[in-house]
N, C-alpha and C positions, 0 to 999 in steps of 0.2 A: 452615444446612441445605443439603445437598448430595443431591438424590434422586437426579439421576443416578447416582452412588456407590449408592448405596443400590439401583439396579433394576439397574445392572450385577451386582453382589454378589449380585442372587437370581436373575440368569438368565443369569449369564457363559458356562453352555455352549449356549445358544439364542438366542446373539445375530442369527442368520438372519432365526429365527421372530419372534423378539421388534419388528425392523425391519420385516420384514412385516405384523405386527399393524398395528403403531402408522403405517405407510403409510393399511393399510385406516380405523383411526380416524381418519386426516386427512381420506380420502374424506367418512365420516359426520360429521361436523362439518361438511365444507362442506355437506352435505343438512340437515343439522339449524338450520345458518343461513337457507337458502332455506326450509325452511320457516318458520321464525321471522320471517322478512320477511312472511310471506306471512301469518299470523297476526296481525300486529301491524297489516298495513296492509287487512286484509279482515272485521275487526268479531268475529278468531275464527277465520275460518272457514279450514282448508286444504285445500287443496288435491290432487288425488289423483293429482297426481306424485307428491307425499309420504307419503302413507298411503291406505291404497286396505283398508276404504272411507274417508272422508277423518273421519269420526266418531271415529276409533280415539285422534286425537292431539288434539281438539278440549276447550278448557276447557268445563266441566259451566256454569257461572255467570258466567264475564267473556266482555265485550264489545267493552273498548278495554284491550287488552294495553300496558302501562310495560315490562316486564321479561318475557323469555323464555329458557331456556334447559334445552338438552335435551345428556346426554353421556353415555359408553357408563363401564360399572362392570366388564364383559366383554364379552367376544368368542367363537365357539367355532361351530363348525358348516362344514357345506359352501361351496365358491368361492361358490355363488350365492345361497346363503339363509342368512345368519348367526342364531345364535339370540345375544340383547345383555340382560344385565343396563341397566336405563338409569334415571339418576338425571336428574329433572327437574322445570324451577320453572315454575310462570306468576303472575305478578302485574299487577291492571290493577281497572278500573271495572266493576260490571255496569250493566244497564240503567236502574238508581235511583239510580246515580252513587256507591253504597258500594264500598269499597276490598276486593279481596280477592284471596289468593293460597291458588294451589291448587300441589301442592309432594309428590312422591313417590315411590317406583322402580316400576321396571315391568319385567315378565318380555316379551320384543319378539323377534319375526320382521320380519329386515330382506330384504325381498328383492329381487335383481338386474333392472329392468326398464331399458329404454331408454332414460330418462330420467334413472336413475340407479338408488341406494339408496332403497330405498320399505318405508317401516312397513306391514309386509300385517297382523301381529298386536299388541296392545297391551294386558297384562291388567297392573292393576292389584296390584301386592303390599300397597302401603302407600299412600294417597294422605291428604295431609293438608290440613284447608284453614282459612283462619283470614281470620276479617270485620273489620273496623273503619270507621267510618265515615269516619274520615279519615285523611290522614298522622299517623301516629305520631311523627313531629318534623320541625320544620322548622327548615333553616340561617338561623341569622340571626347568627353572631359579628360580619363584618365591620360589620353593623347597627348593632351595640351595643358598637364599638369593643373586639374580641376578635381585633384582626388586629395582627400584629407590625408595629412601625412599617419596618424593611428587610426589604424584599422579596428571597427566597432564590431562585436558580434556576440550575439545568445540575449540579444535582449531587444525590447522596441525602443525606438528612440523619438523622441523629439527632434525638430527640428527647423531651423530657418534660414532666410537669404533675403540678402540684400545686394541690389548690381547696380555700380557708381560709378563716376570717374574719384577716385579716393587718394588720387596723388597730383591730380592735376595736369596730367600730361596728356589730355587727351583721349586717355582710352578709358575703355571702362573695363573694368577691376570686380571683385566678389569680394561680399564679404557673409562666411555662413557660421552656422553650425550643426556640428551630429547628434546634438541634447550633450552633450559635454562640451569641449573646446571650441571656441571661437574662432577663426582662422579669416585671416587679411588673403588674397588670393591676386597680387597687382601684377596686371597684366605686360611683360615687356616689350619695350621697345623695337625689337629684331623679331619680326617673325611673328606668329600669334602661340602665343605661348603664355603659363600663368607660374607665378615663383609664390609660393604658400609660408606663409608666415602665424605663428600663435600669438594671439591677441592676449587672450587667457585660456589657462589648459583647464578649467572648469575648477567646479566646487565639491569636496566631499556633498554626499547624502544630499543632494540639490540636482535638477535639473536645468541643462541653459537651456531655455525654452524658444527665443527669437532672436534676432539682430535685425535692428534697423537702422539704416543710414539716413542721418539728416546734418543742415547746419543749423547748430543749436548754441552756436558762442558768436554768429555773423560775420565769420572773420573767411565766408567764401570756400571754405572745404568743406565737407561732410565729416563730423562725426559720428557715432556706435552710438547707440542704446541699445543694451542687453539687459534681455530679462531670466529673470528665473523660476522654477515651480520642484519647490517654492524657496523663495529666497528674496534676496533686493534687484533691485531694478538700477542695473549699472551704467555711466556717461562713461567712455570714453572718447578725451580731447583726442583729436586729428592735427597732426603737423609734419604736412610734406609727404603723411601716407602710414609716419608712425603713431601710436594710439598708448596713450597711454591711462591708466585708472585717473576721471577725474570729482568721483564721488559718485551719489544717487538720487533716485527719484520715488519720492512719496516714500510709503510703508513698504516691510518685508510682506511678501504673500503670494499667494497662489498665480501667478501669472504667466499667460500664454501667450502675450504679445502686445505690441502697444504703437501705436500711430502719433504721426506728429501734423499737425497744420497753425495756420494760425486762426487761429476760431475766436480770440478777442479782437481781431481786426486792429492788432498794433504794430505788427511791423514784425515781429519777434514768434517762431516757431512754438505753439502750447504741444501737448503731451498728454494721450489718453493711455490709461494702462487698462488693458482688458484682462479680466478674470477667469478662471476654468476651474472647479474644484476636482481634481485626481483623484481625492481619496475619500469619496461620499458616493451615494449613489442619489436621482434625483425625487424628492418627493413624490412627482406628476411628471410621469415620461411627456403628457400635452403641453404641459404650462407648470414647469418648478418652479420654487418660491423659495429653496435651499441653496441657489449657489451665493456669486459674491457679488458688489456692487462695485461698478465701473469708478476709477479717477480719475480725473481732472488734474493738470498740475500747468499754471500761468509760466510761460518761459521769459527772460527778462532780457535774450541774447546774451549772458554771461556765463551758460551753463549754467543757469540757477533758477529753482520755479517752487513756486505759490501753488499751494492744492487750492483747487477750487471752490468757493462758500459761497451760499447764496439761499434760497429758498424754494427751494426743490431735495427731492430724494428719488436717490437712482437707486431702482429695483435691484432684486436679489438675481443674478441671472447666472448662467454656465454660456458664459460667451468664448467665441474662437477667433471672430475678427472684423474689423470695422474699416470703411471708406469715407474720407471726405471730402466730399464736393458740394458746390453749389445747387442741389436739387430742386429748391425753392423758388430760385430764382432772384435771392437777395441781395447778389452783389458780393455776399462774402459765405464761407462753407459751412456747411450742416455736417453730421457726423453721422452716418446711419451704423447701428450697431447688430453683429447678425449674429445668434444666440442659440446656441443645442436646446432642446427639448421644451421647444415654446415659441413664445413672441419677440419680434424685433424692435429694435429702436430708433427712431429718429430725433435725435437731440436737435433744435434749431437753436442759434444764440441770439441775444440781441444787445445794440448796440449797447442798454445799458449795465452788460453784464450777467442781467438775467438769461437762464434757457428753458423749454420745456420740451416735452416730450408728445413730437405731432405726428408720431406712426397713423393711431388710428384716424385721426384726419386727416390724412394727406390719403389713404389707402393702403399702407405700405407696411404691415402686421408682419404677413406673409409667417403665421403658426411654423414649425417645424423643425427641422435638424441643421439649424440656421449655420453653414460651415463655413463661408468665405461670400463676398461680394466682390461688385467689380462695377465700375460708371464710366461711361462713354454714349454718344450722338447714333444708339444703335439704327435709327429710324432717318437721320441725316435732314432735322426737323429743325437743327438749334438747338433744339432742347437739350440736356443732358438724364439718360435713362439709366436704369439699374437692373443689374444680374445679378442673383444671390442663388449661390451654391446650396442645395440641399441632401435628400437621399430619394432616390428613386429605388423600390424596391421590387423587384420579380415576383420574391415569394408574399410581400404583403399585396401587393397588385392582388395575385392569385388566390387569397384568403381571403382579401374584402370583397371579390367575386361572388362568393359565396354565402357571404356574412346576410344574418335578417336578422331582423327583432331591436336592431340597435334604434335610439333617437335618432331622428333627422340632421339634429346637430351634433350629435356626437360620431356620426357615421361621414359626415363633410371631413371634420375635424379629424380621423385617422386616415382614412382618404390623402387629406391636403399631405399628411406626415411620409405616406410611399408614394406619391406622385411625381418628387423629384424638382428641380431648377425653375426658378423663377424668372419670368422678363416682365419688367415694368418699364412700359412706356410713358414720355411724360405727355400727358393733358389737360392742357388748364388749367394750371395749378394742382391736379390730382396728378394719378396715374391706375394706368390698364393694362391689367394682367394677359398675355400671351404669349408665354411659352409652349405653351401645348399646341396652341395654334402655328405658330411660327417652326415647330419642330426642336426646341433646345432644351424639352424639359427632361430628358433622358438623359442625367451623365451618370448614371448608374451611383455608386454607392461617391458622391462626390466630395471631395476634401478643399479644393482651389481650382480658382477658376478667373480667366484672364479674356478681356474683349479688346482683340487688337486687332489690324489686317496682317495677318499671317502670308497671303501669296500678293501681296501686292497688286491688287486688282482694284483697288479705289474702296471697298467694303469689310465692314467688321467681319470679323469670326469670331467663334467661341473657343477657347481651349480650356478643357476640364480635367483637372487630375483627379485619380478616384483609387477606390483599393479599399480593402478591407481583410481582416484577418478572419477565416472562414473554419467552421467546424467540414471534414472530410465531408458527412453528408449534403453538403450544399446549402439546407434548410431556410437558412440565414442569408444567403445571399440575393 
């Protein structure tokens, strides 16, 4: 993902103004830190350098602030009194020691005093707040022996997981990796505890890029598919928990991960390998036409598979990760594939082998920084719906604010790109976009993302992982 490319391309002829915004938003960030200091370390309370009266920016119910953070969605008004879209979180303890976070946009007058930038108005659009009495999870891998035996550091890494019962006993087991070693993780008997074992310690000048656990020989265990970027795409057989090399799948190449179902409806686990290109950059940060094209490989249950031929051609795409499920409602699974810097896929197959490609007719394109999916009954319809992880941006929010002169359709289309998370509900055979409606399109700069009931209350949740590697100024974020 490339935003700069991307806010270049929607305000290349106000690159002036667009500098001078994002100047003034550097200002308000450092005032939105100062006040968040000053929140955090005064039980709450601010301060009316910062907002005057100082009421305006004050949490309704917490006391001892954990988490603060206030950031502009727009910009627009006079030198000394800006009017600010403002997207903002507080989480902390109230005075009974329950957990809560209060979290929503706010229509804001920021104005010029001597001290600085100061919140003189503060009206609430949306605010949302949500109680628990305690943490919602607490880190304990390294505890419970969940920590890679070599320690990674000075570099990014790839990385992946997979969580099984992989020995049969009952329990479920991990199996991951740090972008190098692959590591078996089987959980013991006594106690909840994990004993970590290397599968393979990796490859000179290669990336392990995934692990997936499936059974791909039918013989009732899960075995490994590991992939690499770039390199081959490894099986290891499973017996009793041990894994040993038992060959590969398709071509050496660029690969970021790979999904298994059975999508010819035979009985036997198939094999899609997804592509990423690392060491290019994309023609069309919108819609590239430079990366690689998806495989296909027939599994035969003996650890053995057929790339797939037919009469179609899978686009060039920079994909990161695909779901299969029945979305069509055919009785057997479609492959929906979600793709960085462009359009997504839906492969349907058919009985006779044949497949095509029915994103744009079904409704489900969904342009963007396409990062992970996820399918689940979000609506409790019968149906089966769809989640796909995108980017939600602050700072391109804040740019397209200001953006004119663009086409109508070109101005949807980088829009659609900082808006962030998808929800596709099914109907009729189609499906209808609401996540913004529903509240899920926000997971910030999002990487994975998972739709389960988390507090056991009979209803989905969304859990989003996100993150990004930031220049000091923020700009980018």
């Amino acid at each position: 993902m490339t935003l700069s490319l991307l806010l270049v391309l929607a305000a290349a002829p106000n690159l002036a103004q667009l500098d001078a915004q994002e100047s003034l938003n550097d200002a308000f960030e450092a005032r939105f830190d100062v006040l968040c200091r000053a929140l955090k370390s005064s039980g709450g309370r601010a301060p009316v350098t910062s907002a005057d009266p100082a009421s305006l920016v004050e949490p309704k119910r917490i006391r001892w602030l954990k988490t603060c953070s206030f950031r502009a969605l727009a910009i627009s008004g006079p030198a000394k009194e800006k009017q600010a879209r403002i997207l903002w979180e507080l989480d902390g303890l109230t005075t009974d020691g329950e957990r809560v976070t209060e979290r929503g946009e706010a229509d804001a007058t920021l104005s010029w005093r001597k001290q600085g930038w100061t919140f003189t108005r503060f009206v609430d659009a949306r605010r949302d707040v949500v109680r628990r009495p305690a943490a919602r999870f607490t880190e304990v891998a390294a505890d419970v022996g969940l920590a890679f035996p070599t320690a990674r550091t000075g570099h990014l890494l790839l990385g992946g997981l997979a969580v099984h019962d992989l020995n049969g006993d009952g329990r479920l087991d991990v199996a991951a990796t740090d972008g190098t070693d692959v590591v078996v993780f089987l959980q013991g008997a006594e106690g909840f505890g994990f004993t970590p074992t290397v599968v393979s310690p990796g490859h000179p000048h290669m990336w392990t890029s995934s692990v997936t656990a499936a059974d791909l020989d039918d013989d009732g265990d899960a075995d490994l598919l590991v992939t690499h970027h770039p390199g081959p795409v490894e099986l290891y057989r499973n017996d009793g928990g041990r894994f040993t090399l038992a060959g590969t799948v398709g071509t050496p190449g660029q690969w970021h991960s790979a999904i298994t179902a059975d999508l010819d409806d035979d009985g036997h686990l198939d094999v899609a390998l997804l592509p990423y290109p690392l060491e290019s950059a994309p023609t069309n940060p919108l819609e590239a036409t430079n990366g690689f094209s998806l495989e296909l490989h027939r599994g035969d249950g003996q650890l053995g598979f057929t790339r797939w031929h037919g009469d179609f051609v899978f686009p060039k795409r920079w994909t990161l990760s695909a779901v299969a499920a029945d979305l069509l409602g055919q009785g057997r699974p479609q492959l929906y594939v979600a793709n960085d810097y462009g359009s997504n896929d839906l492969w349907r197959f058919e009985a006779d082998g044949g497949l095509s490609n029915v994103a744009v007719a079904r409704g489900v394109v969904d342009p963007g920084n396409g990062m992970s999916a996820d399918v689940a009954d979000f609506d409790g319809d019968g149906q089966v719906d769809l989640y796909v992880a995108n980017m939600f941006s602050k700072a391109g929010t804040r740019v397209l604010a200001n953006t004119r002169g663009l086409p109508p359709s070109l101005m949807a289309s980088v829009k659609k790109f900082a808006r962030g998370n998808t929800l596709y509900l099914a109907r009729d055979g189609g499906f209808e976009e609401v996540a913004q409606q529903v509240g899920v399109n926000r997971g910030l700069w999002a990487f994975g993302s998972v739709l389960t009931d988390f507090d056991l209350d009979g209803r989905l949740d969304v859990a989003v992982a996100n993150g990004y590697l930031s220049h000091p100024n923020r700009r980018d974020s």
